[in-house]
Backbone bond lengths (Angstrom), bond angles and torsions (degrees), N, CA, C in turn:
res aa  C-N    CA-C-N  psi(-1)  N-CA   C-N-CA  omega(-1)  CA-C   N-CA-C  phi
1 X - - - 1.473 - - 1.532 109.02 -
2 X 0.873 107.94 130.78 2.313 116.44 -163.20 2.124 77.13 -86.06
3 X 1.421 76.44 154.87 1.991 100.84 -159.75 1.762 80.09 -90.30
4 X 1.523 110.48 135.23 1.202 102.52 156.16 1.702 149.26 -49.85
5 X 1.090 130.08 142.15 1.708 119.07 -155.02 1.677 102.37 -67.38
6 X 1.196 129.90 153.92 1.479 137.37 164.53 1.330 116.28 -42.24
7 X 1.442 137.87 137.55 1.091 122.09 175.71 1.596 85.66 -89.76
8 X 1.764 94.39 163.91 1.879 115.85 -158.88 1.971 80.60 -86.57
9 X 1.640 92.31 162.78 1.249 112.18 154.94 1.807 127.01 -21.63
10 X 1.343 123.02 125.97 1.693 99.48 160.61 1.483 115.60 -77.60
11 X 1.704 111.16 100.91 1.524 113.44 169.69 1.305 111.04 -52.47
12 X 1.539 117.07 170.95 2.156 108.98 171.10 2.119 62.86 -152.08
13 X 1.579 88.15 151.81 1.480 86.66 -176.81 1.762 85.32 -140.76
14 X 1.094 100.41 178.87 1.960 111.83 173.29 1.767 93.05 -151.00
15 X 1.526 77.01 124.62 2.011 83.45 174.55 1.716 105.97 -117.27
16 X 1.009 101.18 168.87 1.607 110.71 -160.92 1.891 94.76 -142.58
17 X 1.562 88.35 122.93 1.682 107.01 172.82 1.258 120.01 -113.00
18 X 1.698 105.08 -176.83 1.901 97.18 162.83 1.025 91.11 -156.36
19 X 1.644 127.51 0.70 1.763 137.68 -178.97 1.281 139.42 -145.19
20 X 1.498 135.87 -130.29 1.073 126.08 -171.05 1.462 116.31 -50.56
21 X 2.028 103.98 -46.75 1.472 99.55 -157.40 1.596 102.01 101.71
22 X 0.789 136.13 24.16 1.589 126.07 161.74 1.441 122.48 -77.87
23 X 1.284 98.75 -39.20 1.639 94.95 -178.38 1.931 95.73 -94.90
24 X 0.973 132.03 -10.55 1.671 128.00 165.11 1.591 88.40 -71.31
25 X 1.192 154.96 -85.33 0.958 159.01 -146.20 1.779 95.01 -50.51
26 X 1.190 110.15 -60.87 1.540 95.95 170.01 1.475 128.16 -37.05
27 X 1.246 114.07 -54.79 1.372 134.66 -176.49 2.026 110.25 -62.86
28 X 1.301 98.33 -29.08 1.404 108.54 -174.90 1.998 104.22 -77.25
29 X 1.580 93.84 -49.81 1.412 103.98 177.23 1.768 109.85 -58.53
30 X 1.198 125.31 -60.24 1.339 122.55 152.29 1.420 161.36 16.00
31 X 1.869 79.29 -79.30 1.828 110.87 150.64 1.132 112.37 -51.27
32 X 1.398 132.76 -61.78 1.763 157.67 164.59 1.985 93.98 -25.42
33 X 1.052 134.60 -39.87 1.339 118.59 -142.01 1.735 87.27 -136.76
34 X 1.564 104.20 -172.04 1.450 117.27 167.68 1.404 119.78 -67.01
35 X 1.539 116.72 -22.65 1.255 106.97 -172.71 1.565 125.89 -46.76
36 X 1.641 91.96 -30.90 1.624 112.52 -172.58 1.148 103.08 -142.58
37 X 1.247 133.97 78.11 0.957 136.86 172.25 1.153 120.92 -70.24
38 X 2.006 122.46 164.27 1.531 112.01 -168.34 1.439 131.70 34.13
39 X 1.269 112.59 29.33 1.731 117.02 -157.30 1.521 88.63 -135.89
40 X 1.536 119.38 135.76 1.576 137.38 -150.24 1.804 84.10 -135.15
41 X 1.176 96.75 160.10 1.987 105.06 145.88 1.389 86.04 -116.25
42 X 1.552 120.64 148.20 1.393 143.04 130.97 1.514 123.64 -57.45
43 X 1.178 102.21 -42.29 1.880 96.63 -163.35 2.292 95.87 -168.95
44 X 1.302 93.91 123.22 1.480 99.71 163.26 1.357 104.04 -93.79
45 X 1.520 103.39 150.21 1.491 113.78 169.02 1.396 124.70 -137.28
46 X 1.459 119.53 129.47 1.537 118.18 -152.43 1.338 97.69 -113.08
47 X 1.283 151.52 154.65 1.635 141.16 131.27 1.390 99.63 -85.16
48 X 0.978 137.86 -2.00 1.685 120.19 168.71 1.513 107.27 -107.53
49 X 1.221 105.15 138.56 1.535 118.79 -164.87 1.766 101.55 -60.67
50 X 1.981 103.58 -51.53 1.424 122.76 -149.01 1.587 96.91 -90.75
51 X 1.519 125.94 14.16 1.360 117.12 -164.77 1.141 114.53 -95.85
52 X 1.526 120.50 130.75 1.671 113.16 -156.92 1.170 111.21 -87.70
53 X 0.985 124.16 18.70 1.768 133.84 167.29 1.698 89.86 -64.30
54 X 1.058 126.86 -67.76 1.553 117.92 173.29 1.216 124.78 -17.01
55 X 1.198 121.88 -75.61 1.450 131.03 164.85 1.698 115.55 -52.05
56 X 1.395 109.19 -32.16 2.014 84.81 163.28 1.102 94.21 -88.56
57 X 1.441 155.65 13.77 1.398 118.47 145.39 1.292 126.87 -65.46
58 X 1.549 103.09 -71.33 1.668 129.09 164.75 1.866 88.74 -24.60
59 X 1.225 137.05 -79.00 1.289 113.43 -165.40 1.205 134.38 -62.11
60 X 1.609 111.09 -1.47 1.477 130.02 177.60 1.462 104.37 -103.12
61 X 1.254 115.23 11.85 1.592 125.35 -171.63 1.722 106.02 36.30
62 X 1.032 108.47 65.22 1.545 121.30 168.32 1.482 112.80 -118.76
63 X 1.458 121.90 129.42 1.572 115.19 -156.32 2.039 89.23 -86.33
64 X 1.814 81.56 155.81 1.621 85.94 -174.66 1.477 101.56 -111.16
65 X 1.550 97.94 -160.04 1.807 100.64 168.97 2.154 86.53 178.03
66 X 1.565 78.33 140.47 1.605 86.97 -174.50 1.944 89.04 -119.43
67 X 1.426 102.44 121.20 1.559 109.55 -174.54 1.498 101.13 -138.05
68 X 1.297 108.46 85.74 1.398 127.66 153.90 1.399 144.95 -38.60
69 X 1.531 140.22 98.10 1.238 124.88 -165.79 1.385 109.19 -74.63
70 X 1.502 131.97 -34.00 1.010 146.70 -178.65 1.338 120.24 -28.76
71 X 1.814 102.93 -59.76 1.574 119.90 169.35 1.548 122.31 -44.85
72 X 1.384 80.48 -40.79 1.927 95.74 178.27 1.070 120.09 -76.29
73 X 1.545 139.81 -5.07 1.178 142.46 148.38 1.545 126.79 -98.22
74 X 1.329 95.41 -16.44 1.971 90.36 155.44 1.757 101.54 -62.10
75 X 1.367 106.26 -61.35 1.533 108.73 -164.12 1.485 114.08 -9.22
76 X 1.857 83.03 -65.72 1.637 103.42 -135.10 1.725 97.91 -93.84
77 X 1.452 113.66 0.84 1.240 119.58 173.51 1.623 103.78 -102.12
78 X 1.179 136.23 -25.00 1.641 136.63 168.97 1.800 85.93 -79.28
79 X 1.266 144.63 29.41 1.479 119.27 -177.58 1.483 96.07 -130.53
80 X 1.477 108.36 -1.30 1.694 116.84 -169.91 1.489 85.71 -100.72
81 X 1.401 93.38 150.32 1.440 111.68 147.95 1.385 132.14 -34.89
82 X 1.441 116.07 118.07 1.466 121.06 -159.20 1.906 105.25 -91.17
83 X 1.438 95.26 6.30 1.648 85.89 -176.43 1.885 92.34 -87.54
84 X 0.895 107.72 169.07 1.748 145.72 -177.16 1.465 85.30 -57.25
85 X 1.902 103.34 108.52 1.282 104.44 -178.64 1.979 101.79 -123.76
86 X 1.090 135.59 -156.46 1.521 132.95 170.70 1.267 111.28 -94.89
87 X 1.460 137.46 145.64 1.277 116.66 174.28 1.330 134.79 -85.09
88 X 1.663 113.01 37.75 1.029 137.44 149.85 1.178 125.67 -93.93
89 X 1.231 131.70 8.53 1.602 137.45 170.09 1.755 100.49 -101.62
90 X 1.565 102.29 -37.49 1.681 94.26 177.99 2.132 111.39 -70.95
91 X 1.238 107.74 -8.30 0.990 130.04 159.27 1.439 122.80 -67.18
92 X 1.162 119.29 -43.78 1.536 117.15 -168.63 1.991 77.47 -96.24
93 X 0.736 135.85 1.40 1.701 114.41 -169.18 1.622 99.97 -104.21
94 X 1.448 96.52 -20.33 1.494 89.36 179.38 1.824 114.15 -90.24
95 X 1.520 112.10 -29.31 1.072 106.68 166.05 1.717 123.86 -75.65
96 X 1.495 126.40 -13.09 1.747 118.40 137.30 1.512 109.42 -62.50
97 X 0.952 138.43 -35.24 1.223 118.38 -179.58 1.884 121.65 -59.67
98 X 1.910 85.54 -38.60 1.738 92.08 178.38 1.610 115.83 -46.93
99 X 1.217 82.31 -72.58 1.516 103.74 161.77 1.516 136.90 -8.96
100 X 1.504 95.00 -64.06 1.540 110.47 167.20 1.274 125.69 -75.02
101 X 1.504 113.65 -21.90 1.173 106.49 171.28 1.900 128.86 -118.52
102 X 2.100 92.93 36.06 1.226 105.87 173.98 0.987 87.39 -116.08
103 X 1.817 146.04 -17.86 1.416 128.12 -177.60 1.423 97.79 -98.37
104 X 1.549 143.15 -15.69 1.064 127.53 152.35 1.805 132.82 -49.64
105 X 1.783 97.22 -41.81 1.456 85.73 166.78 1.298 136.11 -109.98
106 X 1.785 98.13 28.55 1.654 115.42 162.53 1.599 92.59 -84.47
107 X 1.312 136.24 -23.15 1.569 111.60 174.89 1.318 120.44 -91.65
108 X 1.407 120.96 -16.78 1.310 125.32 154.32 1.707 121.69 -52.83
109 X 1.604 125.67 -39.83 0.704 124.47 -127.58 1.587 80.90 -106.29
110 X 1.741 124.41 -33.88 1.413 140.74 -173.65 1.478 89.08 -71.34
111 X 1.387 122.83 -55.15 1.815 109.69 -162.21 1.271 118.25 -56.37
112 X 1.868 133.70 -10.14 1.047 115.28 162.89 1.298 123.57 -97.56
113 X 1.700 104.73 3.85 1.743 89.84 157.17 1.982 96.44 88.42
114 X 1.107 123.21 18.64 1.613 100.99 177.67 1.307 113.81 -85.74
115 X 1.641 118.02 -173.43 1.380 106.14 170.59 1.461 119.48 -131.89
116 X 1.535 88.05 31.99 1.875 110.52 178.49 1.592 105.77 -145.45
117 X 1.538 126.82 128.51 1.132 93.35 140.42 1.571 118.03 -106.02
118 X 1.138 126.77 178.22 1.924 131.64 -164.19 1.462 90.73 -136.96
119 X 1.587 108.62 99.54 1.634 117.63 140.79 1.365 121.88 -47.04
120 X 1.510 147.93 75.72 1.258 137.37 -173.90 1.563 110.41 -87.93
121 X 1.296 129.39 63.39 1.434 106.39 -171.74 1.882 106.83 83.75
122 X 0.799 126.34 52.62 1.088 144.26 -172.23 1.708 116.39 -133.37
123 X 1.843 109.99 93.34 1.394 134.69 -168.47 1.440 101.33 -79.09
124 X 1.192 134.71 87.74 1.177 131.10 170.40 1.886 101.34 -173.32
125 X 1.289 109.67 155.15 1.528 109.26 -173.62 1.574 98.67 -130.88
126 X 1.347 107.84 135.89 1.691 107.50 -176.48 1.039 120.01 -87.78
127 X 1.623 105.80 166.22 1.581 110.18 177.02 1.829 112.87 -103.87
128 X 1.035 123.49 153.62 1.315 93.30 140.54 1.242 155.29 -29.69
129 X 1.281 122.41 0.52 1.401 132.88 -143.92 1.910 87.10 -131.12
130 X 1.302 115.43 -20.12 1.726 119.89 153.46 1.506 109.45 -90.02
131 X 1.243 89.53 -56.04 1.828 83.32 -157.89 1.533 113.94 -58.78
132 X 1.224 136.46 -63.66 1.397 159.15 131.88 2.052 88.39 20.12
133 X 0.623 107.60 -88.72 1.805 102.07 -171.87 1.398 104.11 -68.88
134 X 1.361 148.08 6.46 1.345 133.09 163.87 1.658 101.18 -95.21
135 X 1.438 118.15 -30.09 1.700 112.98 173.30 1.115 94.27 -84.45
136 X 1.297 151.96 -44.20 1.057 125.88 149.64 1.775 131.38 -19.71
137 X 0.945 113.78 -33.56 1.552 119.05 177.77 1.290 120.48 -137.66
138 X 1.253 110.85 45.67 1.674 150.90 147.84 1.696 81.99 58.37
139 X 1.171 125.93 55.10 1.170 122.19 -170.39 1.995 106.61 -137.99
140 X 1.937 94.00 90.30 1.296 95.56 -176.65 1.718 108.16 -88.17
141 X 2.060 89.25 153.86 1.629 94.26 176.86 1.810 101.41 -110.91
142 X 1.290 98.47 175.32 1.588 91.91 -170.78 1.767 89.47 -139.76
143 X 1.106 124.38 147.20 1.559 138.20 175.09 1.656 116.36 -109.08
144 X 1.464 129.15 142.77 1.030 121.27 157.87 1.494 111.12 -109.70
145 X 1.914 93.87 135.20 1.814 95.53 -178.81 1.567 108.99 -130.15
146 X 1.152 126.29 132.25 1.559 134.35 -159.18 2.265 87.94 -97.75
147 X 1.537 69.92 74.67 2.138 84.76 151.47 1.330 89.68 161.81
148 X 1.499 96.53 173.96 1.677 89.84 179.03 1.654 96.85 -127.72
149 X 2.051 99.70 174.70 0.842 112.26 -127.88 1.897 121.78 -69.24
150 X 1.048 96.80 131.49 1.773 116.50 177.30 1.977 105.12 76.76
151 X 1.608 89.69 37.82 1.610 107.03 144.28 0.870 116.59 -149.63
152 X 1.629 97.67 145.96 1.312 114.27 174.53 1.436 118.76 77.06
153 X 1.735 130.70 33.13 0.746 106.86 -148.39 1.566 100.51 -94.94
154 X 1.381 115.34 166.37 1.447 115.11 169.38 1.589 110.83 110.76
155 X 1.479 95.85 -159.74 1.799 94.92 178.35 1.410 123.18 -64.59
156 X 1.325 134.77 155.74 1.794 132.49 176.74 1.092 111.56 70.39
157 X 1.286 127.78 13.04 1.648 123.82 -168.46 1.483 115.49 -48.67
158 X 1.583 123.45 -21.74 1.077 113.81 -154.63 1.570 92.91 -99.67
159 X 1.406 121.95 -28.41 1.684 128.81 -162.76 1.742 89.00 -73.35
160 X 1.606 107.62 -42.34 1.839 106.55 -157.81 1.810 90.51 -77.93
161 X 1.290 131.96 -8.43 1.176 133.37 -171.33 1.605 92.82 -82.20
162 X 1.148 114.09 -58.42 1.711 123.21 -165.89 1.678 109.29 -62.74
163 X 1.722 104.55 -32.22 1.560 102.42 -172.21 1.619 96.92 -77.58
164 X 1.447 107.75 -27.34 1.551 103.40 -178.65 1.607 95.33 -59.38
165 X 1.134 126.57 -75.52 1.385 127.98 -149.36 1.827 112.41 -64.28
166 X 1.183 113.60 -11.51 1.880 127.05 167.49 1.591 84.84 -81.93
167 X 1.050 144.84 -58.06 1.318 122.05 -164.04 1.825 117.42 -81.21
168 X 1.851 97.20 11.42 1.725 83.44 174.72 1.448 105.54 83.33
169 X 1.401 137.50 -2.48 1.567 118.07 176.23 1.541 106.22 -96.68
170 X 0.987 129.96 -19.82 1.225 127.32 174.06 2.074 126.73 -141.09
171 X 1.356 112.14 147.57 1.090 105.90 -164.50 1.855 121.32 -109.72
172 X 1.707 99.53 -6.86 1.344 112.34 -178.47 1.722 99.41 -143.21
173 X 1.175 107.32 162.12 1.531 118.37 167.24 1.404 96.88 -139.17
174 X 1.807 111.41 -149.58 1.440 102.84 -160.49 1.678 97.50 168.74
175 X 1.330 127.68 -176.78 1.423 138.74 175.63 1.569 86.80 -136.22
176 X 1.721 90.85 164.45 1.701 111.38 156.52 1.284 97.73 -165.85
177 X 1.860 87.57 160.52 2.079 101.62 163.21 1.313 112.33 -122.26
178 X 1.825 96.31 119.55 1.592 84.51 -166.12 1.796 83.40 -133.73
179 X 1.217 97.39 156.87 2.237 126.59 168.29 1.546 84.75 -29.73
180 X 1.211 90.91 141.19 1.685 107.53 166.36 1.594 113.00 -95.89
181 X 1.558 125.21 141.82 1.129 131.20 164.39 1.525 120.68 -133.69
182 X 1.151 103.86 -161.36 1.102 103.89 -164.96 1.916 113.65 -82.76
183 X 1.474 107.63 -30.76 1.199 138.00 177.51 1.632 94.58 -79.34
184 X 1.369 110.98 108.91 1.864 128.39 150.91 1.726 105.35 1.42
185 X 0.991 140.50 93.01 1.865 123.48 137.28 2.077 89.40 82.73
186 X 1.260 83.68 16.72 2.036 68.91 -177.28 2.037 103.95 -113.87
187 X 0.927 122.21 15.84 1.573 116.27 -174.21 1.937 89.04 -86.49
188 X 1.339 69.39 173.19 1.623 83.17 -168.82 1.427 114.55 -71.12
189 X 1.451 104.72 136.69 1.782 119.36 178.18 1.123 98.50 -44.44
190 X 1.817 127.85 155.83 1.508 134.80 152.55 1.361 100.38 -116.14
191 X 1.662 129.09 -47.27 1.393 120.01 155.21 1.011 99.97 -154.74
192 X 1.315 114.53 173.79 1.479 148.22 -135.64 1.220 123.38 -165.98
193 X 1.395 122.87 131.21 1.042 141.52 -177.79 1.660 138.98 -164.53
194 X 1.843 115.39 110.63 0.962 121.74 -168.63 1.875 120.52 -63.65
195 X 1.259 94.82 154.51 1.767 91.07 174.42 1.543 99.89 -136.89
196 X 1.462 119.77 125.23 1.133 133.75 -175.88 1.587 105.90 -45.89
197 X 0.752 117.22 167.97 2.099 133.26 152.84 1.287 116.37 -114.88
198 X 1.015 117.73 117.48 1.619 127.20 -174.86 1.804 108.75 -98.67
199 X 1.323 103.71 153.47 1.732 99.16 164.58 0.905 116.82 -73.01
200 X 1.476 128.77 139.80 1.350 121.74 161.18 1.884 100.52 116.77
201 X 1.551 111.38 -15.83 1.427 129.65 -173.79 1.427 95.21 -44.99
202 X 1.415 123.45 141.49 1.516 122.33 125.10 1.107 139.36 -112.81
203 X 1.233 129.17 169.91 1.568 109.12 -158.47 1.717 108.39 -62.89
204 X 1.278 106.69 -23.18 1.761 89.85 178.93 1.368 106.98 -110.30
205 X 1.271 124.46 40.78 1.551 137.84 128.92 1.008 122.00 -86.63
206 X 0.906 153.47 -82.51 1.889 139.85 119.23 1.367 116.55 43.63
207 X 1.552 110.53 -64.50 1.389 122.10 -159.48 1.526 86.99 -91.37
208 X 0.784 154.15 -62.13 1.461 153.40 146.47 1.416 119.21 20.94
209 X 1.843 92.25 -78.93 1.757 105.91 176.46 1.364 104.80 -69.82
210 X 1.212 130.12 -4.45 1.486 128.66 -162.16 1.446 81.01 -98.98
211 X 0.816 138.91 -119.39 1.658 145.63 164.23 1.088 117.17 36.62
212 X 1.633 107.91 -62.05 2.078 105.65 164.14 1.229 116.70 -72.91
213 X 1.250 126.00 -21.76 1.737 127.17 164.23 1.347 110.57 -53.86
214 X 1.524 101.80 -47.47 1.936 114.96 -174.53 1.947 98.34 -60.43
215 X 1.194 139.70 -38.40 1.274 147.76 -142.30 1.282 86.44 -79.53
216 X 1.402 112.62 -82.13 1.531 127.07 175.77 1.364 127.16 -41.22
217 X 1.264 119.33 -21.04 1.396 123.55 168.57 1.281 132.91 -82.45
218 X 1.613 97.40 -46.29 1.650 98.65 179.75 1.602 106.21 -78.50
219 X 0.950 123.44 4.79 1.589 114.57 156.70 1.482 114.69 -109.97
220 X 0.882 126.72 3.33 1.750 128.90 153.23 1.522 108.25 -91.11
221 X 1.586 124.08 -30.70 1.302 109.79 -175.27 1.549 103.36 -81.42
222 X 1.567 117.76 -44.31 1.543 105.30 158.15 1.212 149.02 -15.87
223 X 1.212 99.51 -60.22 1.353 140.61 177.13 2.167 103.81 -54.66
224 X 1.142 96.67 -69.35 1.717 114.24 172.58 1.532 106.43 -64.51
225 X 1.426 122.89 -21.61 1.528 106.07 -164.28 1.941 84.57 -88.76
226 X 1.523 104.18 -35.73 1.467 101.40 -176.90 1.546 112.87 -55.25
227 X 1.199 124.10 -46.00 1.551 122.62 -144.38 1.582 89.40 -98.14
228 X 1.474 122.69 -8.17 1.558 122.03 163.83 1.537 109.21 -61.00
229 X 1.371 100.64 -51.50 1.858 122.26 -172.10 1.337 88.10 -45.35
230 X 1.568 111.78 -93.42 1.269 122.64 -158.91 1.329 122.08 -27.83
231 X 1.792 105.98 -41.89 1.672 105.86 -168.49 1.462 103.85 -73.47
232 X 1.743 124.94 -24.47 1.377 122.24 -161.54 1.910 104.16 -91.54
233 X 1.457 99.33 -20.28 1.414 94.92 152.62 1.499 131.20 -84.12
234 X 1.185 121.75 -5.41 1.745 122.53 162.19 1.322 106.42 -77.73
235 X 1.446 126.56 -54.00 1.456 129.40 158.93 1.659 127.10 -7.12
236 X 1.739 93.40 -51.57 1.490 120.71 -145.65 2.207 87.50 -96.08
237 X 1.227 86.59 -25.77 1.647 93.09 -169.28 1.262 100.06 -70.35
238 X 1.710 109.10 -53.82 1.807 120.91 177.96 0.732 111.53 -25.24
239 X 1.793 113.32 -66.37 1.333 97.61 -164.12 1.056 125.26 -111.76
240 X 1.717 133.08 19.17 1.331 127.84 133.61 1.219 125.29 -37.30
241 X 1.740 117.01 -48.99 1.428 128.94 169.03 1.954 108.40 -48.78
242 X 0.855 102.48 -62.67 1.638 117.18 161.75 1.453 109.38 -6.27
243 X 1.163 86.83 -95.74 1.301 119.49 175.15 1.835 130.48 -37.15
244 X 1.278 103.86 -48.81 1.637 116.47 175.78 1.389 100.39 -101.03
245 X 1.604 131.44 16.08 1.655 132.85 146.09 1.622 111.34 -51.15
246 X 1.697 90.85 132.36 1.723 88.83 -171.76 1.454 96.63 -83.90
247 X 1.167 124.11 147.22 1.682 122.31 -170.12 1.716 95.63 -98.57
248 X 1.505 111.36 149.18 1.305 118.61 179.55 1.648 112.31 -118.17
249 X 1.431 108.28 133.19 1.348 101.31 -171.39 1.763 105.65 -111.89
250 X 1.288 96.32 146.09 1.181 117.90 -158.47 1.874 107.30 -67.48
């Protein structure tokens, strides 16, 4: 009789929104089943106050946190000098503000300790001032972006995908979940997957089939970014063990 398989690691993950929650809702449903097994969220995180990703947490009893950049640029712009400045100083106030409030929610994001974070739809682009303390604490995030890889990258991907394909330059698009960097939609693919263009498409037909592609993915790319982790931390264990072996001489 073959020995039953190991159960996997307990993942704890933190996902990050700015909307509905469709693809968190995937990830939530997930946890629940084999897809993701032993795998929890700790904490959702929204920058939009009104985004109902909140509420499928709160109803999945998953603790939230609403962290606003907005606030952070009133601050630090009511903290400047109110005389008649260039509008390149309201410029530099907003990039301390970025700043402050990407290393603010790199300490939010470390105090619960996960060993994922999950871009779900999450409108915001980092600074160093996030990323920098999560490699710091061997703690990779992963993004989902509806095109594939090194098109289209950035905001509207799916509308600039459709105007591409009405003008004849292209005949398929696609989603992926790939490592987050510092560079827009460019870290490395984990998987991938094309979605045809049909005649007759409109952009929110398109966005549609794109959407159930997005569902299914970010819980398979999860899933793969986890069981990457885990194996590169047994690796990492080896050969510490390795390493602090007392050597015996012959």
């Amino acid at each position: 009789m073959a020995s039953p398989l190991p159960e996997p690691p307990l993942s704890r993950l933190t996902v990050l929104i700015s909307g509905s929650g469709t693809n968190l809702q995937a990830i939530i449903n997930a946890c629940s089943s084999q897809l993701l097994p032993n795998t929890s969220i700790v904490r959702v995180v929204s920058n939009r106050k009104t985004a109902y990703g909140l509420k499928r947490a709160e109803n999945a009893g998953i603790p939230t946190t609403y962290h606003n950049l907005l606030e952070y640029k009133k601050r630090f712009r009511e903290a400047q000098d109110t005389a008649p400045r260039p509008v390149d100083a309201v410029d530099e106030a907003d990039t301390v503000a970025r700043n402050a409030y990407d290393a603010d929610l790199a300490t939010l994001v470390l105090a619960d300790k996960p060993d994922l974070v999950v871009c779900a739809g999450w409108m915001h682009i980092f600074t160093n001032s996030f990323l920098a303390p999560l490699v710091s604490a061997n703690l990779p995030a992963i993004n989902i972006h509806p095109a594939l890889p090194k098109e289209f990258d950035g905001a509207n991907a799916i509308a600039r995908a459709y105007a591409a394909f009405q003008e004849g330059r292209i005949k398929r698009t696609g989603a992926m979940i790939h490592y987050v960097v510092r560079d827009v939609d460019r870290g490395e693919p984990i998987v991938v997957q094309e979605v045809e263009m049909k005649e007759g498409d409109t952009v929110e037909s398109l966005e549609e089939r794109i959407h159930v592609v997005e569902h299914e993915l970010i819980v398979k790319g999860t899933g793969m970014a986890l069981a990457r982790l885990w194996e590169k931390r047994d690796v990492d264990k080896e050969k510490d063990e390795e390493a602090n072996r007392p050597t015996t001489s012959l």
